[in-house]
Steps between C-alpha positions, in 0.01 A plus 500: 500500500594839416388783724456865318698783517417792282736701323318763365420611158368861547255563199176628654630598804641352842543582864555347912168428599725192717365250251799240536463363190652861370771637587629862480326873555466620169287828464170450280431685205175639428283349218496658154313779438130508549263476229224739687670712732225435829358216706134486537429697843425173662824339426771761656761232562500404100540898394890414467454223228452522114110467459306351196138548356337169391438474127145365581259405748244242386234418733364133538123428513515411864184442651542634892156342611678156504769413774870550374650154597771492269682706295786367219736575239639705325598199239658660165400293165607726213350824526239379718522466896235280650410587883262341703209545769202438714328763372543413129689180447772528221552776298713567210660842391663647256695737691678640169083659399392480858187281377360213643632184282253256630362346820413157648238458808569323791378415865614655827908365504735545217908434516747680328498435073801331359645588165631160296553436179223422279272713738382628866435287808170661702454330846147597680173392676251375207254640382249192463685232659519213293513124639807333653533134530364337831723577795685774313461863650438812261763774576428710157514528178843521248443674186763563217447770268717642246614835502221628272245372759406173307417208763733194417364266776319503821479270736397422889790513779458177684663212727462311803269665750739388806833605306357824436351605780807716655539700165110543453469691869854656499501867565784737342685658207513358177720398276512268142798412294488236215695142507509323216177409382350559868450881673591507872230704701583625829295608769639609798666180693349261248559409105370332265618353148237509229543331135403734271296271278339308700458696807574244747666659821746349744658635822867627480741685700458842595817612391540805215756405259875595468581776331766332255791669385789389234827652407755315316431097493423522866123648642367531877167476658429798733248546756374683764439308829271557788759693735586756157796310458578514104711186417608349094547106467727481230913511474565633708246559777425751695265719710470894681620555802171669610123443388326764249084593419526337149703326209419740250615317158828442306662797327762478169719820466751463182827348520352443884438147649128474598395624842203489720281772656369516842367785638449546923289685743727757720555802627762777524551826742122358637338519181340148343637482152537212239845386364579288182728287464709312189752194582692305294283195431866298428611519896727778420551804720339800260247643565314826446219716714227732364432876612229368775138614535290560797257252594377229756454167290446413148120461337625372191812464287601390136819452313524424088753299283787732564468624861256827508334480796198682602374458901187618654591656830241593796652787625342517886248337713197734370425209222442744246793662397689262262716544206717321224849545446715403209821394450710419187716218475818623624300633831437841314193677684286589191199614659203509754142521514228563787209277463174660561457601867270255614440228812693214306467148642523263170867466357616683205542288217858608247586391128810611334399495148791576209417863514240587744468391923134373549342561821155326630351685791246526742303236337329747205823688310791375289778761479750578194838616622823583265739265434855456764776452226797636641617782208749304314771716609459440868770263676392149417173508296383205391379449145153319422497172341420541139121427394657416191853345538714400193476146397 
């Protein structure tokens, strides 16, 4: 095992906040220049910080008479992002013309959508329940559309009553990933693997998958544990010295061996702020540290194919004063942007689309905000994968 020491790469910005994982007292620039020159009234602390407008606002045809169990998504397909609710089951924009793409109805429950090839995974209570084989329990219904909004199949969630029984009373966040030809859905302490053709579920662990990272014939499997501790299996292995709020993603800066990005919940001179973090994902010491934001947990965060990052931040304990922040791949502060000032209980859904960050919030309104490319003359901006790459 290799235990982490950071030597520090200052691109965004760095300084002591006696994180022991990083070394050194550099003094911390201020982000680029704003794009407006004022914070909204109600968001003082943020008046420092380069602010954006969104490019659109699209509201969703919530309908506030029914109970808001769940809210999901943003998933990106193409130019379309498909989020997900109570109050109106899935719904498909197309946040490029801010128009509503097309919709599918559900019951009370629905789980987070999963993009795959060949089309979209949509997890949710049915509609009209449809039979299950003696002894078999209902959870929902799986439907597979295509990005268009074409239904490819749809069939009944089932399996054993008794094997089920933990996942169909479990309480808790949600979260779905595909494996294979199966989707893993996660409900709080409980999981559940369902085939995708057939629909038959079976219990599996609880456990999110590794984030998997590979750099030159060798790869590791990183993950976050329950004491914050961030540890890679791979050659070699290692783990932080200290726990942090949340594995973040992978990022890939030219010429740069892949690194991971945590960010953690601190404070400095009294003040509650938020910190991000990039390691080496190799078990190397480098390392680099963002200009940090203030803040007392995370609502939300996202991260693309190169490393922008975009976090939604509460910033105190009134529950109504949130924002998101976002960060380039080489830890460049791009921007922020208050949410609307209201009580704010659900989490805030984020989607880093090629050119555009997606936010879902308060269960009724899908946000357009600009893009988080570094400018290509900043230290260590990535460049995009080509859409269209040279045979």
């Amino acid at each position: 095992m290799i235990r982490l020491a950071w030597a520090v790469v200052v691109i965004a910005a760095c300084r002591s906040h006696g994180e022991p994982d990083v070394p050194g007292d550099a003094a911390a620039p201020r982000p680029h220049d704003a794009r407006t020159p004022d914070a909204p009234p109600a968001f003082p602390e943020l008046a420092t910080f380069p602010h954006v407008e969104p490019v659109r606002v699209v509201a969703l045809p919530a309908r506030p008479a029914l109970p808001r169990f769940d809210l999901a998504g943003p998933a990106i397909a193409g130019d379309v992002a498909i989020v997900g609710s109570s109050q109106f089951g899935f719904v498909a924009v197309d946040w490029r013309r801010g128009q509503i793409a097309w919709a599918k109805p559900t019951g009370e429950h629905v789980a987070p959508p999963i993009v795959r090839t060949g089309g979209i995974v949509l997890l949710a209570d049915c509609v009209n329940p449809p039979d299950v084989p003696a002894g078999d329990a209902l959870l929902g219904c799986l439907r597979l559309v295509s990005p268009t909004g074409a239904d490819q199949l749809y069939v009944a969630i089932h399996g054993r009553a008794g094997a089920l029984a933990p996942f169909a009373t479990a309480l808790g966040d949600q979260r779905t990933w595909q494996d294979g030809t199966r989707v893993i859905w996660r409900r709080g302490d409980q999981a559940v693997a369902i085939d995708v053709f057939s629909g038959v579920a079976r219990p599996v662990p609880a456990t999110d998958p590794p984030l998997v990272v590979s750099y030159k014939h060798r790869s590791w499997q990183i993950a976050r544990g329950e004491d914050g501790v961030i540890a890679g299996r791979g050659t070699p292995s290692w783990h932080t010295r200290r726990g942090y709020t949340a594995l973040i993603g992978a990022v890939y800066l030219p010429e740069q061996a892949p690194m991971i990005r945590m960010s953690n919940a601190g404070a400095f001179a009294g003040k509650p702020e938020l910190m991000l973090f990039d390691m080496d994902a190799t078990g190397s010491m480098n390392g680099q540290v963002a200009f940090p934001v203030p803040g007392i947990g995370l609502l939300g965060h996202a991260i693309d194919e190169v490393g922008d990052t975009a976090l939604a931040v509460r910033l105190d304990t009134t529950l109504e004063r949130d924002f998101v922040v976002g960060y380039a791949a080489n830890a460049l502060l791009m921007w922020v942007y208050p949410l609307p000032r209201v009580p704010r209980a659900d989490p805030v859904g984020l989607a880093i689309a090629r050119d555009a960050v997606l936010v879902f919030h308060d269960g009724d309104t899908l946000t357009v905000l600009p893009e988080l490319s570094a400018p290509p003359t900043s230290p260590g901006a990535p460049s995009r994968p080509s859409e269209n790459a040279t045979p």
